[in-house]
matplotlib code that plots the C-alpha trace (Angstrom):
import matplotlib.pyplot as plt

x = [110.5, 108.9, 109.7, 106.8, 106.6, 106.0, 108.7, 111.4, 113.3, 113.1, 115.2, 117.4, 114.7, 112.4, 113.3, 113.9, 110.4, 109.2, 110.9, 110.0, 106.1, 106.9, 107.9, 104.3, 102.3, 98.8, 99.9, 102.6, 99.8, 97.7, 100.4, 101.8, 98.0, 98.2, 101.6, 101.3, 98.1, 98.0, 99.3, 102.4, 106.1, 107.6, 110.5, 107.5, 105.0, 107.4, 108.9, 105.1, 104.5, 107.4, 106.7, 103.3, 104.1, 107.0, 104.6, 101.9, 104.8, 106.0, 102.3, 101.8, 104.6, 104.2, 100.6, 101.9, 104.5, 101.7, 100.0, 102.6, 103.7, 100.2, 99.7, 103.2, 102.0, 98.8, 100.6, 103.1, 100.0, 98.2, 101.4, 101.7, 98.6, 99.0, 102.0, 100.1, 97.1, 97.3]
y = [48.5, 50.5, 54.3, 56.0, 59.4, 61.4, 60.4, 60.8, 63.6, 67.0, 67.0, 70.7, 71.1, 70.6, 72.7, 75.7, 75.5, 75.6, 78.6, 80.5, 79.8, 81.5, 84.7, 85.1, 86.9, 85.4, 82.3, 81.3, 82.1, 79.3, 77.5, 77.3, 76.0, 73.5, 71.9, 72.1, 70.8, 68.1, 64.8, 65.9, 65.3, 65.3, 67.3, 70.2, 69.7, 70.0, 73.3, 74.9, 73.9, 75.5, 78.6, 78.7, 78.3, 81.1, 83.9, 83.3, 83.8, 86.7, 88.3, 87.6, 89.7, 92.5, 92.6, 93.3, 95.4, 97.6, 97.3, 98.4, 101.5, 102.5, 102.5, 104.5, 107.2, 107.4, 108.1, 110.6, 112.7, 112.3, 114.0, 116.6, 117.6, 117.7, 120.1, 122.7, 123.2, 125.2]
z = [72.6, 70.0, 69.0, 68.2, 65.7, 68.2, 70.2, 67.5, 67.5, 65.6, 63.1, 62.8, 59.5, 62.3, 64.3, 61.8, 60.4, 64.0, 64.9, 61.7, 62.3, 66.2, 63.7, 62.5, 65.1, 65.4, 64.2, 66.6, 69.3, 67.9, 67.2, 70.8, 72.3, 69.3, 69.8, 74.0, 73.8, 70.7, 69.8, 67.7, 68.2, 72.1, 72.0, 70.1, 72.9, 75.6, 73.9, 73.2, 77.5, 78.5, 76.7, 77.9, 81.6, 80.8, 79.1, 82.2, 84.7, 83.0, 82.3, 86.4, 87.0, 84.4, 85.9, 89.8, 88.3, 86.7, 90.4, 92.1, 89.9, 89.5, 93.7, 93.4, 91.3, 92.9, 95.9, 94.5, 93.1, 96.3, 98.4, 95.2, 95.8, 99.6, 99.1, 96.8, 99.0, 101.8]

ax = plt.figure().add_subplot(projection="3d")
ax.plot(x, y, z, "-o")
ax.set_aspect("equal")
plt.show()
């Protein structure tokens, strides 16, 4: 059975230059779509996937966080105001 490029793995050289290019904002962005979504190197793709999937769970929860405390404050200035009419 053959080993194909994209099944070898990344070398720590590799990995180093693949980390610094997740430094440069903008870049990394395109980057990540490019790696997760392209032909490249295995070990790469299944990194750029994972972060994906992890950065739309966390911007789910950061959005019904932001929900939630927004409903909360609404409320709290809703009972303040309550309070200061008569």
């Amino acid at each position: 059975m053959y080993r194909y490029d994209n099944e070898e793995p990344l070398s720590v050289g590799g990995w180093i230059g693949t980390l610094l290019v997740m430094c440069v904002p903008i870049v990394n962005l395109v980057m990540i779509f490019v790696w997760g979504f392209g032909n490249g190197n295995q070990g790469r793709k299944n990194y750029a996937l994972a972060v994906l999937i992890l950065s739309l769970i966390v911007t789910a929860l950061f959005i019904v966080i932001t929900i939630l405390n927004g409903a909360a404050i609404s409320q709290a200035f809703s009972e303040m105001q309550n309070l200061t009419t008569y």
